[in-house]
C-alpha positions in Angstrom: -18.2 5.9 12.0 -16.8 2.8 13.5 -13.6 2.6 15.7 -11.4 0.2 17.3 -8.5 1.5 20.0 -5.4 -0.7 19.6 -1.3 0.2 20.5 2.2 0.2 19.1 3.4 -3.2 18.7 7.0 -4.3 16.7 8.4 -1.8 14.4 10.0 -3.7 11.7 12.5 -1.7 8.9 13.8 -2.9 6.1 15.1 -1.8 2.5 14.0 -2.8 -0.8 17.0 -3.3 -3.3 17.0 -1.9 -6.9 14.4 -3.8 -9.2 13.0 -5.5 -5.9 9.0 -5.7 -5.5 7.8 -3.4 -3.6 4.4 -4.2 -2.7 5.2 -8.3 -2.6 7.9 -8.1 -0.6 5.8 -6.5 2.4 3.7 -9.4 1.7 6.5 -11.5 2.4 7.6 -9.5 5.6 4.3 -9.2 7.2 4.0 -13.1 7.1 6.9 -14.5 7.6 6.7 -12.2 10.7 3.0 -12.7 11.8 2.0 -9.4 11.7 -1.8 -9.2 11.3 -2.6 -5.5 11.1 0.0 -2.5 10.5 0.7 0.9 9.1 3.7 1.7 7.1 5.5 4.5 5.5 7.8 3.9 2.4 10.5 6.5 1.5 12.8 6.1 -2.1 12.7 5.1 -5.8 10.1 3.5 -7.8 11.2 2.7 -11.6 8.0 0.8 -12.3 4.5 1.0 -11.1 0.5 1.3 -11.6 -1.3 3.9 -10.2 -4.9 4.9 -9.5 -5.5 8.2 -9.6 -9.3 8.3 -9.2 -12.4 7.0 -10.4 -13.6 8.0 -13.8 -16.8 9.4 -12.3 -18.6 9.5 -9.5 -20.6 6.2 -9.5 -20.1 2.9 -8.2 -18.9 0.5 -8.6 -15.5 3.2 -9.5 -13.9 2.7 -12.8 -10.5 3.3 -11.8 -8.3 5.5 -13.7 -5.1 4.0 -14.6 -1.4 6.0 -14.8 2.0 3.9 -15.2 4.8 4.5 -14.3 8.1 3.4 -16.4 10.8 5.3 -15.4 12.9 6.0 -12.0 10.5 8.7 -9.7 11.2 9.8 -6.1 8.9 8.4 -3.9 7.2 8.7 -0.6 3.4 7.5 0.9 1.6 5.8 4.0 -0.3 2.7 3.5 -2.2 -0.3 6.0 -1.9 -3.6 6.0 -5.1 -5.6 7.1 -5.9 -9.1 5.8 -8.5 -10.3 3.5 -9.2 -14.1 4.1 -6.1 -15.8 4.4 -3.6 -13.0 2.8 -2.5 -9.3 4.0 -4.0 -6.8 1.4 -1.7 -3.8 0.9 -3.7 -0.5 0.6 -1.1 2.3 -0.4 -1.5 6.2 -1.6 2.0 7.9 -2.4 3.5 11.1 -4.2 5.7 9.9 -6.8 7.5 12.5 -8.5 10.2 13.2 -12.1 11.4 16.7 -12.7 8.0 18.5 -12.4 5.4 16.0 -13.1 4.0 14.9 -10.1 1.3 11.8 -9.5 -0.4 11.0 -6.4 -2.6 7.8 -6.0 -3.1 4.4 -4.7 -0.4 2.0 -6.1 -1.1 -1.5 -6.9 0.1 -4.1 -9.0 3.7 -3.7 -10.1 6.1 -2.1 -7.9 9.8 -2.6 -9.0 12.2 0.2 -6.7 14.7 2.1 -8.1 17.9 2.2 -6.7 16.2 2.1 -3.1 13.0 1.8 -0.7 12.9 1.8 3.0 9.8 0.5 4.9 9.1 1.1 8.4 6.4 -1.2 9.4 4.5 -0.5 12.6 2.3 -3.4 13.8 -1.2 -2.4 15.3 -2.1 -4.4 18.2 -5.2 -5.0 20.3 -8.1 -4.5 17.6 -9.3 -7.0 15.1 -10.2 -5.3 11.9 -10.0 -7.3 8.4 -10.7 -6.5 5.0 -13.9 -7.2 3.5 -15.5 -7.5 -0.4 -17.9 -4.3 -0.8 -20.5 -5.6 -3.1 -21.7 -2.1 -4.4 -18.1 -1.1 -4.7 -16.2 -4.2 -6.1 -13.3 -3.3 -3.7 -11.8 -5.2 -0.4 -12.7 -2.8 2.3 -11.7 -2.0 5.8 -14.3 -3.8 8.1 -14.1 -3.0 12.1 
């Protein structure tokens, strides 16, 4: 186990409009405001998405298993935001959920919101953690 002891910085909110990208626009927020490493919740709609929802097996490097989303699901996860070279690299697992089918994964890719999404972003402060490419994985991970 490896650990780094940081604090609270800014808290930034915002609101993603309908059809608005979810995932670029914290990009966009988390650069135009200099924020380096950060946690963040998201609560609302998605209408479009890709989902992992696992490996297929056990092995490495994971062969993701894929599930789209195409129409409007309620929404709600936690992700961190840590930077890989010269670019933040989102890392996000939500619920998203239509009558009673349910997914839960890691969304990447396309993220268009559905009526609404709103962000709170909390910037982490005092450590200096990045994300690296795994080699036996194939996947940017957290390095500390």
């Amino acid at each position: 186990m490896k650990y780094q002891v940081g604090r609270a910085g800014r808290i930034i909110v915002s609101r993603f409009e309908d059809r608005e990208d979810v995932l670029n626009n914290l990009v966009c927020i988390v650069k135009k405001e200099n924020v380096k490493n950060a946690i963040f919740y998201l609560i609302g709609g998605l209408k479009k998405g890709r989902v992992v929802v696992g490996p297929e097996r056990d092995e490495m490097p994971p062969r993701p298993v894929w599930n789209d989303i195409n129409e409007s699901h309620e929404m709600l996860g936690i992700g961190t935001i840590f930077y890989h070279g010269e670019d933040p690299k989102i890392h996000f697992h939500g619920a998203f959920g239509k009558r009673d089918n349910v997914k839960v994964g890691c969304l990447r890719e396309t993220s268009e919101t559905f009526l609404v999404i709103e962000s709170i972003i909390i910037e982490i402060e005092g450590i200096n953690a990045l994300r690296e490419l795994d080699p036996v994985s194939g996947l940017t991970l957290l390095k500390l």
